[in-house]
C-alpha positions in Angstrom: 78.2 62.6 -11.0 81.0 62.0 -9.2 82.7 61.7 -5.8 85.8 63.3 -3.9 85.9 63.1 -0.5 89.4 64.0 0.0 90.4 67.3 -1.0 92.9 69.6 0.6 93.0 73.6 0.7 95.7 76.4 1.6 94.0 75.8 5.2 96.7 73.2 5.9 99.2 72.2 2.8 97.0 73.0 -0.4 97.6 75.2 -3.3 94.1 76.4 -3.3 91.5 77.9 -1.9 88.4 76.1 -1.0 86.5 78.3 -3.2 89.2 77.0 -6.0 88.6 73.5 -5.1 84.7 73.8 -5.5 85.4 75.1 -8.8 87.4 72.4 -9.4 85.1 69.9 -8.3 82.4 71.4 -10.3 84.7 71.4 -13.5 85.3 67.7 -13.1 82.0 66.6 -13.0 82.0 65.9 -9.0 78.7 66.3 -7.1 79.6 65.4 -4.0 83.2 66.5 -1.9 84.8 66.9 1.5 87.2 69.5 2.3 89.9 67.6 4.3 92.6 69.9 5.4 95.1 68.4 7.5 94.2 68.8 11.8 91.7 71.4 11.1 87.8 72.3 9.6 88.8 76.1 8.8 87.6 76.3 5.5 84.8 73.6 5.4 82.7 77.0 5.9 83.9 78.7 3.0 83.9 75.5 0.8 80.4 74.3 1.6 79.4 77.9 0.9 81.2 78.1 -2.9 79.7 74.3 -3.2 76.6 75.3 -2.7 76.6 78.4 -4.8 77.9 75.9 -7.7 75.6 73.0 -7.0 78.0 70.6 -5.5 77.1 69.0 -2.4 79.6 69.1 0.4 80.4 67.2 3.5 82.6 68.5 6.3 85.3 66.7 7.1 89.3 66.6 8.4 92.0 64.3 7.9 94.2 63.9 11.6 97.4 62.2 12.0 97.7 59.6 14.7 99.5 56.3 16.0 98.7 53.3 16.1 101.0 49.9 16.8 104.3 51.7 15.0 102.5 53.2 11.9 101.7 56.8 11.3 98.7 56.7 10.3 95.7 59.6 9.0 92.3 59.3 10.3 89.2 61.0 8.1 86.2 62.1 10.0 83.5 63.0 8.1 79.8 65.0 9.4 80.9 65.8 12.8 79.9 68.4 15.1 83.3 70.7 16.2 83.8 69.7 19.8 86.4 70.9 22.4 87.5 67.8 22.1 88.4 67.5 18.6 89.9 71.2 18.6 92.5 70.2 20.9 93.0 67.0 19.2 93.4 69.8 16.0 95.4 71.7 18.3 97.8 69.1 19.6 98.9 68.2 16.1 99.0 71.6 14.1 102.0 71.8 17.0 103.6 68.8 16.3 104.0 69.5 12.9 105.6 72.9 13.5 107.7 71.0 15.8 109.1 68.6 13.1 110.3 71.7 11.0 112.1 73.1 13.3 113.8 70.7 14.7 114.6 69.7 11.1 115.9 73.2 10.5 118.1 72.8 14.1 119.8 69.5 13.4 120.5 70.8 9.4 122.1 74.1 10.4 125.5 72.8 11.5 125.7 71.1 7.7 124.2 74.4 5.9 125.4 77.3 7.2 122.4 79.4 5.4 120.1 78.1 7.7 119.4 80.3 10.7 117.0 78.6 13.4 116.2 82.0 15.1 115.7 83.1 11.5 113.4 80.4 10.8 110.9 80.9 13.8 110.0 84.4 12.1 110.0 82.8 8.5 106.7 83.5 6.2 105.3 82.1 3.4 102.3 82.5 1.1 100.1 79.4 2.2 98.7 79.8 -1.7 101.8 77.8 -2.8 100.7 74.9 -0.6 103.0 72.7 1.6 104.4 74.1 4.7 106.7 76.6 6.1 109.9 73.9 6.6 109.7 73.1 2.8 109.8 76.4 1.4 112.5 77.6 3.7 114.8 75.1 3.1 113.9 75.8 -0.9 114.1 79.9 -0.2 117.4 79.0 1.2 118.9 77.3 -1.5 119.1 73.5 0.1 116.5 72.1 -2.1 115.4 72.8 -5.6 111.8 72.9 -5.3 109.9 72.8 -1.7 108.7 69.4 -2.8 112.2 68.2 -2.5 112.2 68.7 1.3 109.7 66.1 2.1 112.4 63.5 2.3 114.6 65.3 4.8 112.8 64.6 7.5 113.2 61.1 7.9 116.9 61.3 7.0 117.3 62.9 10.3 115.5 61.2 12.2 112.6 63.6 12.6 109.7 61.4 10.6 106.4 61.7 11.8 106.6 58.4 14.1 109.4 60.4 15.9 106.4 62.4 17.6 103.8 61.7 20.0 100.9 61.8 17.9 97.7 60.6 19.0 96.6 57.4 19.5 94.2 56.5 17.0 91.9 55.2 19.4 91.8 58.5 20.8 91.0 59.9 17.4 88.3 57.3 16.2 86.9 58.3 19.9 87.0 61.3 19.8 85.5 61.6 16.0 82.5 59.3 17.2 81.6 61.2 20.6 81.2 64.6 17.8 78.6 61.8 16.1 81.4 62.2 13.4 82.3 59.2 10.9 86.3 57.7 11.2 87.3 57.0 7.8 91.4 55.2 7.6 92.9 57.6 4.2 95.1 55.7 1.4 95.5 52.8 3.9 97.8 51.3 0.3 100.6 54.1 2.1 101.3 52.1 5.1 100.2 48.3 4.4 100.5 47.8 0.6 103.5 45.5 1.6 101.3 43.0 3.5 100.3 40.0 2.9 96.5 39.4 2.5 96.0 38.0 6.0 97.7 40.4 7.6 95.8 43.5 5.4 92.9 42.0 7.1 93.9 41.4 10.3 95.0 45.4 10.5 91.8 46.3 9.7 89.7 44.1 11.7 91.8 45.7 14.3 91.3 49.2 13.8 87.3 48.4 13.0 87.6 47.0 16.7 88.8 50.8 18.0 85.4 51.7 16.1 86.7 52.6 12.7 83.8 53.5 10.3 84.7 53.1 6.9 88.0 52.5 4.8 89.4 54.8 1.6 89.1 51.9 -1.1 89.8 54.1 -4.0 92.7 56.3 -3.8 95.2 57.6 -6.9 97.8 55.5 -5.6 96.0 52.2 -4.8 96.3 49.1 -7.0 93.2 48.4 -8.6 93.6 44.8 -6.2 94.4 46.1 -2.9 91.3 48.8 -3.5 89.4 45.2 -4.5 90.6 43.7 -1.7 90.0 46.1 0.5 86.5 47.0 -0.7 85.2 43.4 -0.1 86.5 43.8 3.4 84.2 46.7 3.5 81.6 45.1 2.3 81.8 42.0 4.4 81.7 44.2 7.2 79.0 46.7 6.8 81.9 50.0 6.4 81.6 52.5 4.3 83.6 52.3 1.5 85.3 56.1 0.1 87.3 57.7 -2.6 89.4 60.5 -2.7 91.8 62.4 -4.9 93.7 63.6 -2.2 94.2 67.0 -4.1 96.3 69.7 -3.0 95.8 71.9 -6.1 99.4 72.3 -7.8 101.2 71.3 -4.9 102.5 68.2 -4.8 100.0 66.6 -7.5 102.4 64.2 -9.3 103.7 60.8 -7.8 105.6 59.0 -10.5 102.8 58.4 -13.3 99.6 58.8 -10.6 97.7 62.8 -10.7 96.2 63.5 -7.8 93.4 65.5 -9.0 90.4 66.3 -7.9 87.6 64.0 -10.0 90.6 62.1 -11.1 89.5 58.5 -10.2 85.8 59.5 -11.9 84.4 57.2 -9.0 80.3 57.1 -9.1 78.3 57.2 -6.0 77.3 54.1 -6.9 80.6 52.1 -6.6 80.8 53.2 -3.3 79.1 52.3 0.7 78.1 55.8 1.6 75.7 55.2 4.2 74.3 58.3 6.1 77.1 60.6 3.7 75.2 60.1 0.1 72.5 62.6 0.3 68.9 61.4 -0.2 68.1 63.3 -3.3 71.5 60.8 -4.7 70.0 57.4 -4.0 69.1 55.6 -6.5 
């Protein structure tokens, strides 16, 4: 059996339903998966439902975007309780994402005279093809050739995530513990996979300090040494240790030679620092 506790649904920028991505699970041999759409629990319901039904155990979870010292960082919490506190967290950065498209969409108009930003505000898309409404309007449009294509746009005008005032993620670790929820940092590799060892540490001793709970060792896109590295940090501090596929069905699963796919890293409970998350009826 084995675990995924980093899955994505058409909830936030998936190309699936969570009923597809229990399916999935179950298919690939995982027993135990966390539905973690991007700012937002919608369809942990749904998913723990279809789990169930398939005998897959899941775990509610959500993956927020947040600051901290110049990175953009995403924070996973895991077996909360929904508080008021964590919707308007939710809430607070749904916005700032639909900020960053159309803003992208303003400062690209005066290049590409297709692009309408009154005609944007009213654009639509089927969330089943995953990503977000900026990518498949500049694709619709005729700027890109596939909505995947938009990602980089942002940044080349100057509208990347650290452009926006994102949450601290103090205030997120806080705000995940107070709802008796676990902070988890995802795919740390995407923001310190440059650093030297000593410095790797020193982040994470850091962010342990804000009352981080637990790191994403294993991740598709993590060398098998900084997931080595990073797991005996875990361990030598008493944090869980997770793994995720970080699948968003068919959208956006290929980077270079890695598949993000849900099962893909085949990770056994075992390998991992669970704590409170691994069932009973799993121990060994």
């Amino acid at each position: 059996m084995f675990v995924d506790l980093h899955i994505h649904s058409y909830f936030s920028d998936g190309a699936q339903t969570p009923e597809q991505a229990a399916l999935a699970c179950r298919d690939s041999g995982v027993g135990l998966a966390a539905l973690c759409d991007h700012n937002n629990w919608l369809g942990c319901e749904r998913f723990a439902a279809a789990c169930e039904d398939l005998g897959v155990i899941a775990i509610r979870g959500v993956e927020f975007d947040c600051r901290w010292q110049g990175y953009h960082l995403h924070i996973l919490g895991y077996d909360f309780t929904p508080t008021p506190e964590l919707a308007e967290l939710s809430h607070r950065c749904r916005e700032l994402l639909l900020q960053m498209s159309v803003d992208l969409v303003e400062r690209m108009a005066p290049e590409y005279p297709q692009l309408s930003p009154r005609e944007y505000r009213d654009f639509r898309y089927d969330t089943l093809l995953g990503g977000w409404a900026g990518l498949h309007y500049l694709h619709q449009k005729g700027v890109t050739g596939s909505p995947e294509e938009g990602m980089p746009l942002y940044a080349r005008y100057g509208l990347d995530y650290t452009a926006y005032p994102f949450p601290e993620a103090e205030e997120v670790i806080a705000a995940l513990l107070r709802a008796d929820g676990i902070p988890v940092l995802a795919h740390p590799c995407n923001y310190f996979s440059g650093c030297e060892l000593a410095t790797l540490y020193t982040n994470y001793t850091e962010l342990c300090a804000l009352g981080l709970g637990g790191i994403e060792a294993y991740y598709p896109g993590q060398s098998k040494t900084f997931s080595a590295q990073t797991a005996l940090f875990c361990e030598k501090k008493g944090l869980l240790i997770t793994s995720g596929s970080d699948s968003h069905g068919l959208f956006g699963h290929l980077s270079g030679s890695e598949q993000f796919q849900i099962g893909r890293l085949m990770m056994e409970p075992h390998r991992l620092r669970l704590g409170r998350l691994l069932p009973p009826e799993l121990h060994q």
